[in-house]
C-alpha positions in Angstrom: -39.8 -54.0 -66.5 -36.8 -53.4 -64.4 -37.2 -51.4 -61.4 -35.2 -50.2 -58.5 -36.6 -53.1 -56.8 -35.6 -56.0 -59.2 -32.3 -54.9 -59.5 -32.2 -54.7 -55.2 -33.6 -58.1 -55.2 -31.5 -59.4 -58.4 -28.1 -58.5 -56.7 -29.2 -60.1 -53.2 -28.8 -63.2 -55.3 -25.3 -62.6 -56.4 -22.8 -64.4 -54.5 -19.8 -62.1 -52.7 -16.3 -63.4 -53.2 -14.2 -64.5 -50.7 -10.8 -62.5 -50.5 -7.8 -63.5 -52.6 -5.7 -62.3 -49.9 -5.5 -63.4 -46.2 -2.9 -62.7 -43.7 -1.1 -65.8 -42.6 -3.1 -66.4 -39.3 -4.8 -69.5 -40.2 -8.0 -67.7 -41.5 -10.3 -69.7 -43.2 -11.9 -68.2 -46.9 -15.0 -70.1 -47.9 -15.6 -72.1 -51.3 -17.8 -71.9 -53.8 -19.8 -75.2 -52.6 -20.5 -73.5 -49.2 -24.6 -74.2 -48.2 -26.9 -71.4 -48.7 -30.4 -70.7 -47.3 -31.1 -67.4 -48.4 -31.2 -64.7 -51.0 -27.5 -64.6 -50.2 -24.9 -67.6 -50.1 -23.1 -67.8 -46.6 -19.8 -66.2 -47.1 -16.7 -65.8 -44.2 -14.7 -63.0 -44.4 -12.1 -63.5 -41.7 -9.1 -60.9 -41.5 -6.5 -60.0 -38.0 -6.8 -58.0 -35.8 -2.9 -58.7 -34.3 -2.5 -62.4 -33.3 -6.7 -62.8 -32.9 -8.6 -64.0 -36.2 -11.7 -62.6 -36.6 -14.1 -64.1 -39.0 -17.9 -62.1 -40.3 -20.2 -65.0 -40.6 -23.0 -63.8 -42.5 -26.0 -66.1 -41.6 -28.4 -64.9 -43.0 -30.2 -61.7 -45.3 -33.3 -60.4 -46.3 -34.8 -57.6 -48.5 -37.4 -55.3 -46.2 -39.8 -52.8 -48.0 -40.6 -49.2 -46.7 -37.3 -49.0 -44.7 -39.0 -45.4 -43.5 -40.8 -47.6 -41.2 -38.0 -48.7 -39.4 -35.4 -45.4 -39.9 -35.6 -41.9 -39.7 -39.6 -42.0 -37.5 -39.0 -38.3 -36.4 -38.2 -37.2 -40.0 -40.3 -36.4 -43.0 -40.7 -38.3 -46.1 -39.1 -35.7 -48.2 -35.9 -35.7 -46.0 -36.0 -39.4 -46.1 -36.1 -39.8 -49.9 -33.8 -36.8 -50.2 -30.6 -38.4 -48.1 -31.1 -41.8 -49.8 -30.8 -40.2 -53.3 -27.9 -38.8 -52.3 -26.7 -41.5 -51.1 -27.7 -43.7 -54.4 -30.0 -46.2 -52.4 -33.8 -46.9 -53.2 -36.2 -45.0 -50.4 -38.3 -48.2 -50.9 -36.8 -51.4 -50.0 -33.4 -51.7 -48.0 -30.9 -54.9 -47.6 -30.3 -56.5 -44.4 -27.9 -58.4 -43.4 -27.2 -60.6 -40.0 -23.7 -60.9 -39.4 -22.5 -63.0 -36.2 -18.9 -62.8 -35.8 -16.1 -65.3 -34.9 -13.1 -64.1 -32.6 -10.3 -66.8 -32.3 -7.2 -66.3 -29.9 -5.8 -70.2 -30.4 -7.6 -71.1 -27.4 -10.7 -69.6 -27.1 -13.3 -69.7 -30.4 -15.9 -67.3 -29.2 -19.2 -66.3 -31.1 -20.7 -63.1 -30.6 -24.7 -63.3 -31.2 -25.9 -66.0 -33.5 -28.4 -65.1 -36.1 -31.9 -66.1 -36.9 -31.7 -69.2 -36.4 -29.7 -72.5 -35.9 -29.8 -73.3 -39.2 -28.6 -70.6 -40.6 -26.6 -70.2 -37.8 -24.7 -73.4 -38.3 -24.2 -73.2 -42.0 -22.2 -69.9 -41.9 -20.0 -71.5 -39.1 -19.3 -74.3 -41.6 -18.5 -72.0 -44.4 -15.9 -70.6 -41.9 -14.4 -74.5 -41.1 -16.4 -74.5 -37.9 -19.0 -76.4 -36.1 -21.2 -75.6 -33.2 -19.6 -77.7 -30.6 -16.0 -75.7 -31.5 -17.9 -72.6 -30.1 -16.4 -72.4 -26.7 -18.0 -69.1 -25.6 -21.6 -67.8 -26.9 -21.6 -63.8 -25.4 -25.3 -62.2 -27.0 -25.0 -58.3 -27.7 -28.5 -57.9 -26.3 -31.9 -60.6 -26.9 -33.7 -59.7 -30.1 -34.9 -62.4 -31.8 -32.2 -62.1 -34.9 -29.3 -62.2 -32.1 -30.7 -65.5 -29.9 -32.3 -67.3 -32.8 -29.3 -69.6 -33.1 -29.0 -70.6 -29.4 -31.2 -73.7 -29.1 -33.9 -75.6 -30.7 -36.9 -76.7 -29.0 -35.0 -76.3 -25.6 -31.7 -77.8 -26.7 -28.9 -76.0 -26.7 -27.1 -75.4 -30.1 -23.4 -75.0 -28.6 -23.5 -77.9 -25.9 -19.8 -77.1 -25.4 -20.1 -73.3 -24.8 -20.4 -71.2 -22.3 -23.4 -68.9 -22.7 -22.7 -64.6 -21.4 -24.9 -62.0 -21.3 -25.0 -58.8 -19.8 -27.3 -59.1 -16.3 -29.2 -55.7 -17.7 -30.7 -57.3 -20.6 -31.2 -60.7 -18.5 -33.4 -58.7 -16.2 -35.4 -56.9 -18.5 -36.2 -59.7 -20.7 -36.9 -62.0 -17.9 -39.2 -59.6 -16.2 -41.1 -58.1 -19.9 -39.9 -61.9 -22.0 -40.8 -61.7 -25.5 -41.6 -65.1 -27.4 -38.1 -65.2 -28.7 -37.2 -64.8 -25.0 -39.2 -67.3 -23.8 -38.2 -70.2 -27.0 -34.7 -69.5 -27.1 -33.0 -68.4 -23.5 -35.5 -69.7 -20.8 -35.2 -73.4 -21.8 -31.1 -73.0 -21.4 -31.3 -70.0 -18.7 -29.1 -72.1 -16.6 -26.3 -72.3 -18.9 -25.9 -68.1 -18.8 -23.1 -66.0 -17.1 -24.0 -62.6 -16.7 -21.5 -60.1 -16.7 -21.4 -56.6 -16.7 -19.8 -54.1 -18.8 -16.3 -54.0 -18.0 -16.1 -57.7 -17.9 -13.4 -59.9 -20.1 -14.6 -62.6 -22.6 -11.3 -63.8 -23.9 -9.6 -61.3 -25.9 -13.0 -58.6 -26.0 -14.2 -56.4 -23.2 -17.7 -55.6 -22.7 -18.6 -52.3 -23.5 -21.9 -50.3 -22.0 -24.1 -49.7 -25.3 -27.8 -49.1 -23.8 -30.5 -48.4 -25.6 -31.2 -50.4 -28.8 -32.7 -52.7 -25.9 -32.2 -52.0 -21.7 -28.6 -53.7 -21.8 -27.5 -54.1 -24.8 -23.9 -54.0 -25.3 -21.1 -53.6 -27.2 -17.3 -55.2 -27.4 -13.9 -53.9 -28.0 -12.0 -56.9 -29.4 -8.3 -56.2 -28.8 -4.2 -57.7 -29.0 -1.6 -55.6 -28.4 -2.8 -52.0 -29.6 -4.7 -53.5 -32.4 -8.4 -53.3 -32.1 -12.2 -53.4 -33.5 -15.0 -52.5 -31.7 -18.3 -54.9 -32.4 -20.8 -52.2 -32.2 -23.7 -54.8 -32.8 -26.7 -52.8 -33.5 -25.7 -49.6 -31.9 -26.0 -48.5 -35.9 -27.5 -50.4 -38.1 -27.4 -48.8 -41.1 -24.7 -47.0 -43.3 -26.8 -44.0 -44.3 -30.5 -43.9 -41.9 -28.5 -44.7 -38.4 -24.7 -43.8 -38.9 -24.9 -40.9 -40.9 -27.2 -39.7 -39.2 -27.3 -40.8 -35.7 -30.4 -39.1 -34.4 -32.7 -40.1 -36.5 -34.8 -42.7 -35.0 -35.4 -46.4 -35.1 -38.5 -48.7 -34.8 -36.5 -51.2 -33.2 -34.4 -48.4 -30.4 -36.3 -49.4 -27.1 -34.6 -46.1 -25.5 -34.7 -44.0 -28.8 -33.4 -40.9 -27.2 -30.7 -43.2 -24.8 -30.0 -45.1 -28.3 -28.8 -41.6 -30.0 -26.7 -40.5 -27.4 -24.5 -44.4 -27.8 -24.5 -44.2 -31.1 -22.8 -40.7 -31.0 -20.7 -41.7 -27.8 -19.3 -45.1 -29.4 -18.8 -44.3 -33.5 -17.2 -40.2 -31.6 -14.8 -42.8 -30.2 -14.1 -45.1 -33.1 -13.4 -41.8 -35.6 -11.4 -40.4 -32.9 -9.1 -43.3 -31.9 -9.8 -44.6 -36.2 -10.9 -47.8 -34.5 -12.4 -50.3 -37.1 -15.9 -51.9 -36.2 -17.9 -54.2 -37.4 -22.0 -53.8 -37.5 -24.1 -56.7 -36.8 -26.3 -55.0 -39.9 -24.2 -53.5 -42.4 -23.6 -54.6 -45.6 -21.1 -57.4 -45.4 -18.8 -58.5 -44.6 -20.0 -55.9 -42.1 -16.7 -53.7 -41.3 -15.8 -50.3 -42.0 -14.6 -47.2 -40.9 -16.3 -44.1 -39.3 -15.0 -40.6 -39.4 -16.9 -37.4 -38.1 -18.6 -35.7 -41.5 -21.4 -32.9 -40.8 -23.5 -33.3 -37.6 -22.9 -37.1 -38.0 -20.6 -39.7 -39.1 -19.3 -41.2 -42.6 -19.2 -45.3 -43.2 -16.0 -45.7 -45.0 -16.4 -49.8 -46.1 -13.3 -51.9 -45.6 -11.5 -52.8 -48.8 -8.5 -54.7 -48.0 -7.1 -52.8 -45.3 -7.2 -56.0 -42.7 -6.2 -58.6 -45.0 -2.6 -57.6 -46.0 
């Protein structure tokens, strides 16, 4: 029997084509032979934002039952199933995806967060024409285990040539509360970090104050010229349960009330100023459009807007 379930899983196996069109920046589209260790093949999707390229890396995906686990705690069951049939997604099982992202300027190749894990990690920067030691900045959103799981492997480093950010709030908390991701991944290369603080420049992105997901986490506003995206990392992390409807809480918001208020703050500023961003867990390639709709926001998905 099909159910809303097969069909969820079913299309998590279908692969997602690469764009027939690219703007001429040297962007890279992946093949059809590109490694895959998931329910979803690794696919790059990298498009300009003025001179910079800027490439989704999708390393990795994963089907999750009882998404009303995770979304929407302070709201009924009813309510729950009610917005998702309106939105024409099962109530029972949700898609995620994990969706590092590549910012070239011709000098600097920077990676912002780096998935699960170096494996899968690795394979998406392949896809894209890449290897670790081309990384030449790693800068982490915040330290949850699917944004550090790629930075080393039984205390080596994965990117040997990079240098390592993150923002000195979410250093702090982890290293005074670590959590087993913590202590595996950043501890064994803690020496290799910069902290910075929001404000600061890494290449062509500025960090950008986005507590409460986690203590520090952060945004960054990736920017050439007056072209710009804003990487909003997990600020919202879902088209429908978190962006639409931005109070609703989530399992994973340490700060669920401090967590609301960014999400309204940065997606207000990205409809206002019709900023594109890119979510570290929307469906991929991950980037979209918000606009003000109701007492939230609406997730318009990028088509083709960025590659023409």
């Amino acid at each position: 029997m099909t159910t809303r379930r097969t069909l969820l899983t079913a299309a998590a196996a279908l692969p997602l084509a690469a764009p027939a069109i690219l703007r001429a920046t040297g962007a890279r589209a992946q093949g059809d032979d590109a490694p895959a260790t998931g329910p979803l093949a690794h696919r790059t999707r990298p498009f300009a934002i003025g001179g910079l390229t800027v490439t989704p890396l999708l390393s990795g995906a994963a089907v999750r039952d009882d998404p009303h686990s995770i979304f929407g705690l302070n709201v009924d069951d009813a309510t729950f199933e009610e917005v998702s049939a309106e939105a024409r997604i099962p109530a029972d099982a949700a898609q995620f995806f994990f969706t590092p992202t590549l910012v070239e300027d011709g000098t600097n190749v920077i990676l912002f967060d780096t998935g699960l894990d170096p494996t899968g990690m690795t394979a998406a920067l392949e896809a894209a024409g890449r290897a670790p030691g081309d990384v030449t900045h790693v800068a982490i959103t915040h330290m949850h285990p699917d944004h550090i799981g790629g930075l080393s492997q039984d205390g080596t480093p994965t990117f040997e040539n990079a240098e390592h950010l993150a923002g000195a709030t979410e250093m702090a908390a982890w290293e005074e509360d670590p959590s087993d991701a913590f202590t595996a991944k950043v501890l064994p290369i803690r020496d290799r970090f910069t902290l910075i603080e929001p404000g600061a420049a890494v290449g062509p992105a500025e960090a950008v104050e986005a507590f409460g997901h986690t203590p520090g986490h952060m945004a960054f506003r990736v920017a050439d010229g007056d072209a710009a995206m804003l990487l909003i990392a997990d600020t919202a992390n879902h088209p429908i349960w978190s962006l639409e409807h931005p109070d609703w809480e989530v399992l994973f918001d340490m700060d669920k009330a401090a967590a609301a208020a960014t999400r309204r703050e940065l997606l207000g500023m990205a409809a206002a100023d019709g900023t594109p961003i890119l979510g570290y867990h929307m469906p991929f390639p991950a980037v979209g459009y918000v606009e003000e709709a109701g007492d939230g926001f609406r997730w318009i998905p990028h088509s083709y807007q960025l590659f023409l």
